[in-house]
N, C-alpha and C positions, 0 to 999 in steps of 0.2 A: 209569457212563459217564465217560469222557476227556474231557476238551478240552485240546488242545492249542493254546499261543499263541504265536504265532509272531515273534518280537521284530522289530522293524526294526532294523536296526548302524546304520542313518545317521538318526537321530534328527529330524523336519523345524526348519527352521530359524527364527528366529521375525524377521517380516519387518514394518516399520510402511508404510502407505500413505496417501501425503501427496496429497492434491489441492487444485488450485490454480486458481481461474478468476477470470482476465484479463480487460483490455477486451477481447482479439482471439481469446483462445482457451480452451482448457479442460484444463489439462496434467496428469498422474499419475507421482508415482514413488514408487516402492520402494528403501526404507532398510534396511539388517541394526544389529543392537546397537552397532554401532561409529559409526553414521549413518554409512556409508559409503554411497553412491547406486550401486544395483545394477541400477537399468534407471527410463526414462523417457520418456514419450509424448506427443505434445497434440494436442488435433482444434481446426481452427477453428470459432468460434462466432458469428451471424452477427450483424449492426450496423447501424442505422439512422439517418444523421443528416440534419436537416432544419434547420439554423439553432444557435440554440441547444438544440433537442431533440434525444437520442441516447437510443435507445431498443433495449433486446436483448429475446427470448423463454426464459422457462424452460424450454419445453420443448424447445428447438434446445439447450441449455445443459445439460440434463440425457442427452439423447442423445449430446452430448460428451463430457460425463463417460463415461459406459459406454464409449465407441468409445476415448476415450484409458486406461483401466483396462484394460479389457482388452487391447489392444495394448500398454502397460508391463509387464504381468505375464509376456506372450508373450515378450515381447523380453529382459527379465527371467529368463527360465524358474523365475517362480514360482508355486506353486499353490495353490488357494484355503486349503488346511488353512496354508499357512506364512503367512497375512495376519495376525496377531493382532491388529492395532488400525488404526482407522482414522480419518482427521481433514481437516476442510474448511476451506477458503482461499476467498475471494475478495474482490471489490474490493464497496466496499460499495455498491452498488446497488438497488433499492427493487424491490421485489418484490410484485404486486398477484396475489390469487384468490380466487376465492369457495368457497362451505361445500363445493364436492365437491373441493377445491384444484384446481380447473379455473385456468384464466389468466382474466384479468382485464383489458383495454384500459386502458392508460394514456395512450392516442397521440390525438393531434385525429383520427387518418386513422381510428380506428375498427377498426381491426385486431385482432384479439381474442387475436395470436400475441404483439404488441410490450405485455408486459404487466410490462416493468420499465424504470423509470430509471434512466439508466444515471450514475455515479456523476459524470461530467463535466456530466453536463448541466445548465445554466443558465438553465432555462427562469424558475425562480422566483426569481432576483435581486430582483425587486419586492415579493415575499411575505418574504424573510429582510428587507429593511430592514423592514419592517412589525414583524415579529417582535421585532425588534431595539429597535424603538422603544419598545417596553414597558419594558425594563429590567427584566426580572426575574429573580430573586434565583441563578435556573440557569443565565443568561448567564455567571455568573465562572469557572464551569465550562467552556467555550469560548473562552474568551480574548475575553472580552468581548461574543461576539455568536454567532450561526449565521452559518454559511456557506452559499448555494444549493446547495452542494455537499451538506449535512445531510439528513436527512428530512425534520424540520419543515416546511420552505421548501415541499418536492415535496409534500406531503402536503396541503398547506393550498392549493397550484397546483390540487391534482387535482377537490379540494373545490370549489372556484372556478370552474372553467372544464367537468369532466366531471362533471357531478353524477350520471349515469344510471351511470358506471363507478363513483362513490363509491358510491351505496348499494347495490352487488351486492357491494363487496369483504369478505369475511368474515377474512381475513388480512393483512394489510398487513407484511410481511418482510423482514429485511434479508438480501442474497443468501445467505452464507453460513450465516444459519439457515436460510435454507428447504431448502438442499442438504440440510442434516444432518436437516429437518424432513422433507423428501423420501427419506432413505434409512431413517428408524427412523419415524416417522409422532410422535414426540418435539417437542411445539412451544416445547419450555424455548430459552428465547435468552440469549445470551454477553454475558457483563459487557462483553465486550471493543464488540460492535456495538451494545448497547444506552447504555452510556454516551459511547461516544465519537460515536457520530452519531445520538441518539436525545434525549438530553438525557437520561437516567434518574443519577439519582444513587447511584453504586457503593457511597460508603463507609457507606450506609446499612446495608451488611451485612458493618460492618468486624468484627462481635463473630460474624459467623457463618463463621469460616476453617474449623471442623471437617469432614472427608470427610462425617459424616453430615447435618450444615446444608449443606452448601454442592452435594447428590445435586440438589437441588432445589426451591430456595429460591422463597417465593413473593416476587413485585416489590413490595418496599417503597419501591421509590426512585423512582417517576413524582409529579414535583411535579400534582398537578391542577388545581390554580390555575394554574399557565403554561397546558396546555391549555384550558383555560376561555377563558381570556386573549386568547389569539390566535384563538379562534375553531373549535376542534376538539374541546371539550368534549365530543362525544360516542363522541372515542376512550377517555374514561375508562369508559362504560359496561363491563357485563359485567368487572368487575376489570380492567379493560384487557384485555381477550381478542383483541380485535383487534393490540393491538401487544406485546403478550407481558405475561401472568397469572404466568409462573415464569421466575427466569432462574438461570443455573450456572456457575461459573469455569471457564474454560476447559481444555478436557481432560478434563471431567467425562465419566463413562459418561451415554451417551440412552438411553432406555426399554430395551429389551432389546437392543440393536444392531441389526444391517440385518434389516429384515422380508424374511418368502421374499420377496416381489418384488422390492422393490432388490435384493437378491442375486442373483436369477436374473439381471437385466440387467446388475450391473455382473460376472456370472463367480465370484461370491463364496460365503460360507458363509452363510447365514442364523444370525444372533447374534453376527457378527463383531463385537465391540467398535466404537463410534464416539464421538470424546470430542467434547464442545463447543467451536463454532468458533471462529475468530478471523479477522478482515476481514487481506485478503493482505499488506500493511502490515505488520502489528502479529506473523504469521505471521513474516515475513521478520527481525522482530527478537528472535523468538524461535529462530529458527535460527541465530541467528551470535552473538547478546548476549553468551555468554559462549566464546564462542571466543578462546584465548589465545594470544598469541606466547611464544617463548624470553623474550626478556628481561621481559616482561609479568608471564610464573609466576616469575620470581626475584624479581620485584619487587614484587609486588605478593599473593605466596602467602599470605597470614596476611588483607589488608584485602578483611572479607565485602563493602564497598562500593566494589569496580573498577565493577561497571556504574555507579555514579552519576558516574563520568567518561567514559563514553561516549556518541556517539550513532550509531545505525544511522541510515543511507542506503540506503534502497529508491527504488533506481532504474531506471524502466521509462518506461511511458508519462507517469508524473508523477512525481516523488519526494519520498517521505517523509521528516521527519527525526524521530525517534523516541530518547528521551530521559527516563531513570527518579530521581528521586529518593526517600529517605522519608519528606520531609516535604513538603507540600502548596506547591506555586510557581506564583503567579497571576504570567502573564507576559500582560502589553496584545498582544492578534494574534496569540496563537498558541493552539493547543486545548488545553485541559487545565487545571487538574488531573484527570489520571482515575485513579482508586482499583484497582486494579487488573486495567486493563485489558488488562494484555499480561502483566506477570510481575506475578503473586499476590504481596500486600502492599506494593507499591512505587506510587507517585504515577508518572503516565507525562504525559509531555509530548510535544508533538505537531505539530510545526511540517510546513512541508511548498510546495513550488512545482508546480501544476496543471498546466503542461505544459514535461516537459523532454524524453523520449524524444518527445512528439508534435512539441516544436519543432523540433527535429533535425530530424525526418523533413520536418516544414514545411518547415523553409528549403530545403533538397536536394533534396525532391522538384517545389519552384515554380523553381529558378534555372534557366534558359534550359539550360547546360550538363550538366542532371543526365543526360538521354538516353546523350550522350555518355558522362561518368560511368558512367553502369550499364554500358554497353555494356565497358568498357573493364577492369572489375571482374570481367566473367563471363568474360571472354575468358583472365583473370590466376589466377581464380579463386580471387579476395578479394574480403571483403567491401565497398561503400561504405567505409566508415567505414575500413578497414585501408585502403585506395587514397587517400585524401584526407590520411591519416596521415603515410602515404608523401611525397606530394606538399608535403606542409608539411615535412618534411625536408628535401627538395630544395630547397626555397627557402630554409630556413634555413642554409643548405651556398653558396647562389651569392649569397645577400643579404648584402653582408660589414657594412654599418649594422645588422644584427639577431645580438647577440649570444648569441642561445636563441630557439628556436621561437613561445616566446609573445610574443616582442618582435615578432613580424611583424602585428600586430593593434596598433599603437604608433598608426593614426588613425582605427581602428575599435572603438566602444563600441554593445556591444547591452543594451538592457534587455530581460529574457526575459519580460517579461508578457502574452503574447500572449492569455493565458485567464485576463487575472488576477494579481492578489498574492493568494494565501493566506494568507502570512505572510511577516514580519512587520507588514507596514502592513494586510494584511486588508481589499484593496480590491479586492473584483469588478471593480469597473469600470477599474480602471487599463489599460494600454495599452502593447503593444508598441513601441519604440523601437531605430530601426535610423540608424547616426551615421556616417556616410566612406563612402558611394555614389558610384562613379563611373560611367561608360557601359561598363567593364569587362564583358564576361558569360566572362568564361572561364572553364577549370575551375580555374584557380590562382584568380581571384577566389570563386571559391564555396568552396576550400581557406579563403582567407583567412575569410569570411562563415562557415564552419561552428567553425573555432578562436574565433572571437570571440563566438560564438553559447555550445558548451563553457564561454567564461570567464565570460559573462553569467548563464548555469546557475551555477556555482562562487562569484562573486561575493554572489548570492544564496545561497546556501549558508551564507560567511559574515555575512552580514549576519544569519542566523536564529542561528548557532551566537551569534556576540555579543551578542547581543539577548536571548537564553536566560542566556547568564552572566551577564549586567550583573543578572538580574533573579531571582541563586541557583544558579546550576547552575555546576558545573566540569567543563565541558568538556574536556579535552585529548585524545583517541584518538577518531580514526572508525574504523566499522565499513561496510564495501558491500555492499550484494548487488544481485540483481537484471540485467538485460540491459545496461545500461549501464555495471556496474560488470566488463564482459567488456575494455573500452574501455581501452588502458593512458592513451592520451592524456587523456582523460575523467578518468581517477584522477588521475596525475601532475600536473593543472592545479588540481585542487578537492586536492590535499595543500600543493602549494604558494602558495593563494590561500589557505586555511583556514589553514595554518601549522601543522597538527595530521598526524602519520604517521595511516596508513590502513590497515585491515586486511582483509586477503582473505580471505574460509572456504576452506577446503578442497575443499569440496563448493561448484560452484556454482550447484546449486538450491536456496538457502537457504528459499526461502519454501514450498517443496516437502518442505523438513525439518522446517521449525516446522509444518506442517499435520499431517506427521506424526510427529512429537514429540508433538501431541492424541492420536493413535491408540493412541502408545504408554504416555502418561497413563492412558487409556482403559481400556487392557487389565494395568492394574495390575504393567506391567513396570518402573514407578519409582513412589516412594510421593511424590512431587510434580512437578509440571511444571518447577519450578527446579533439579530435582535432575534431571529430564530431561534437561535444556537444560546441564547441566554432564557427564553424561556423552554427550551426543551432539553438542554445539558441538564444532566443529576449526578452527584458524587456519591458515591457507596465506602466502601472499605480504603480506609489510609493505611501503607504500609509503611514503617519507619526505620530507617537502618536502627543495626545491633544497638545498645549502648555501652557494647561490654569493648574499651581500648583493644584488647588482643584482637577481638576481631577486623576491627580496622590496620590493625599492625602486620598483620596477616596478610589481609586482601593486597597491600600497598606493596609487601613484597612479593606476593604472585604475580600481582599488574607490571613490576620491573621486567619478572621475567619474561611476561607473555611480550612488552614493548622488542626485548631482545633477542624473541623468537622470531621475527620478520628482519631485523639485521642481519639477523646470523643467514638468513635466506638468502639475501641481498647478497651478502658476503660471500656466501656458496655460488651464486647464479654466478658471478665473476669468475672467481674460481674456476669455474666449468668452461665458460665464454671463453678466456683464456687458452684453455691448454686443448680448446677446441676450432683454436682460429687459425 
């Protein structure tokens, strides 16, 4: 007997899928070996806030998933045999379920759908100073403290206040492992989520870099004194099984890849590769880290250490500022050192401001004239953000005292703290400050109020990049990604307030790249993630600060002021504390 086999001539093509979940949504795209972005999708995902609590469902989250997977793939026209690997992103969010991974209520209201914290939420500001107060020896590993933003905080909240939700929860997850846990039934968790917002100590498995240690390493790095300490001591039970018994560098292959059922829902193959995750941040700076310009590869072609002068800006609803060296750099307020938590073998630093796309949105969506605005935008059909752009042009065209656009903001200073300093003073509680209010409501004045808003973003910006160098790092090259870095005005102000050229990917789904870059790890199409990340990083558009003096002479005295905008806080809180004791 015969058989004949029948060749394919067009061989399929081997495709990485990067997914990506947001505060707002739940995005998918498909990459080819060049990281070129070959189609991409996102479903909204839905949000709850109540004060300081902001609370989302896994399973609205994972319905997203699938709903944006398969519509990227459609739109894409790719099919499930061309998916070879596949890799999860998201914002790091706390993730409660019990032994059948049912959901879990994290919410006062008893909801049994709202069963994560969502990574803003500030519920536990009271429990991280608590924390904090100990001083123990994992705090230097965080830049001196937890953030309410970390797990600890939420965790110790939930302890506290839900006790009937504490003792049913048999998982406790950071989002993007439970994705990856949710599609392979794999509950190994990423260096990347577990050291940087868990407190687990990375470099405890600095001697295990080998592919075969590092498949599935058991957690050597949870201090259990901290636990004890602060009161959670019986997350140490069961080898820590509740918050992760195994954890794996990033990109590593999970269990056998997608079980038939994730597969049937997300459209896929069953055994598709999936590499371990990485929180959407740390994602977005492994899509661009080594993305190079012309003059960059001339100059820099021979020195293995260009990323230890860079740092990624993930800028979305908050931005990240994300910063690698090799040797370990305790910097006061800012997160890190983390052992490698984003690129394998390198110390990663972790600065970062808690609301800059949401501030944006804040200021524009509260000013009296934003109706108008929108209205005005859909009509042109440009964005906000492009209409406002616009309109600061125009005034910098008929204002003949304003030499450059950002001179029109000469007696307006905003501090951007609206949710906070993350970094570098690492003060929950500090406070939004808005400086040169008149009875003005027009749309030129909200033009004005959103440039000053932008330079108050920027200004903080540098104040982390400086504060990072003073304390080791060499900074010189930023890197953007993310929805904000779509923004030219946005770039052009943080190039020239930072003093550092900026560089564009290629690709502007970078965090869509880095998730899958994991996939492509995964599916043993690069024999490291670094070596990933070199051939599928691309550089696009360089932005260069001004070269015009006044405008650096400019910014330098705006940046005194916005510095003396947070004293003068300081100085008021007293004040008040005082004559209130």
């Amino acid at each position: 007997m015969t058989t004949t086999v029948e060749l394919n001539p067009f061989p399929s093509r081997s495709v990485f899928l990067g997914v990506d979940v947001g505060t707002g949504s739940a995005r998918a795209g498909l990459f080819d070996e060049r990281g070129k972005l070959l189609g991409s999708s996102s479903s909204p995902i839905q949000i709850w806030k109540d004060g300081d609590c902001v609370e989302q469902s896994s399973t609205d989250i994972w319905h997203a998933v699938c709903a944006a997977v398969k519509s990227a793939c459609s739109l894409a026209n790719v099919s499930d045999v061309e998916v070879k690997g596949i890799g999860f992103a998201a914002t790091c969010s706390l993730v409660a379920v019990d032994a059948e991974g049912s959901p879990v209520t994290v919410s006062w209201s008893g909801d049994s759908r709202r069963n994560i914290i969502v990574w803003m939420d500030h519920r536990a500001v009271k429990q991280a100073e608590r924390i904090n107060s100990f001083n123990s020896p994992v705090l230097q590993y965080c830049g001196g403290g937890v953030s309410p933003e970390m797990e600890p905080p939420k965790l110790l909240w939930v302890k506290e206040n839900l006790q009937e939700s504490w003792s049913m929860v048999y998982k406790w997850m950071d989002l993007s492992d439970w994705l990856s846990y949710r599609a392979t039934g794999d509950d190994t968790r990423s260096l990347c989520t577990t050291v940087c917002k868990w407190t687990y100590l990375g470099h405890a498995h600095m001697q295990q870099m080998t592919e075969k240690a590092s498949r599935d390493m058991e957690a050597c790095g949870w201090d259990d004194e901290f636990w004890e300490e602060i009161g959670l001591g019986d997350l140490v039970d069961g080898h820590h099984s509740k918050i992760g018994r195994s954890v794996a560098f990033p990109g590593h292959p999970l269990g056998n890849g997608l079980t038939a059922t994730a597969a049937k829902e997300l459209g896929l193959l069953a055994g598709t590769p999936v590499g371990t995750s990485l929180i959407d941040a740390h994602a977005g700076g492994v899509g661009v880290m080594e993305s190079k310009s012309d003059s960059d590869s001339l100059k820099k072609e021979s020195d293995e250490d260009t990323l230890c002068t860079r740092m990624v800006l993930v800028c979305g609803t908050s931005t990240c500022h994300m910063a690698v060296s090799r040797e370990k750099l305790f910097i006061p307020g800012v997160w890190g050192p983390f052992w490698s938590a984003m690129v394998p073998e390198y110390w990663l630093t972790e600065g970062g401001q808690s609301a800059t796309g949401a501030l944006l949105d804040h200021i524009i969506e509260n000013h009296v004239a934003s109706p108008r605005l929108a209205n005005q935008a859909a009509s042109q059909k440009v964005s906000v953000f492009q209409l406002l752009n616009n309109i600061l042009k125009s005034m910098a065209q008929e204002d003949t005292s304003s030499p450059f656009v950002a001179a029109l903001t000469s007696e307006m200073h905003i501090l951007p703290d609206f949710h906070g300093n993350r970094s570098p003073v690492a003060d929950p509680n500090s406070k939004g400050v808005v400086f040169g209010m008149t009875l003005d409501t027009s749309e030129k004045q909200l033009a004005l109020l959103y440039l000053a808003t932008v330079q108050g973003i920027a200004y903080g910006t540098r104040h982390i990049v400086e504060h990072c160098n003073a304390h080791g790092h060499k900074i010189d090259t930023l890197l953007a990604c993310g929805g904000l870095s779509k923004n030219p005005l946005f770039i052009q102000e943080h190039a020239d307030i930072v003093g550092c050229p900026i560089i564009l990917p290629r690709e502007s789904e970078s965090v869509l790249l880095g998730a899958a870059i994991l996939g492509a790890v995964a599916a043993k199409s690069y024999p490291s993630l670094h070596d990933a990340m070199k051939a599928l990083n691309a550089a696009g558009q360089v932005v260069h600060p001004s070269s015009d003096p006044k405008v650096k002479k400019y910014h330098d005295a705006k940046y005194r002021i916005f510095r003396d905008l947070y004293e003068q806080q300081l100085s008021h809180r007293s004040i008040i504390s005082q004559a209130l004791s």
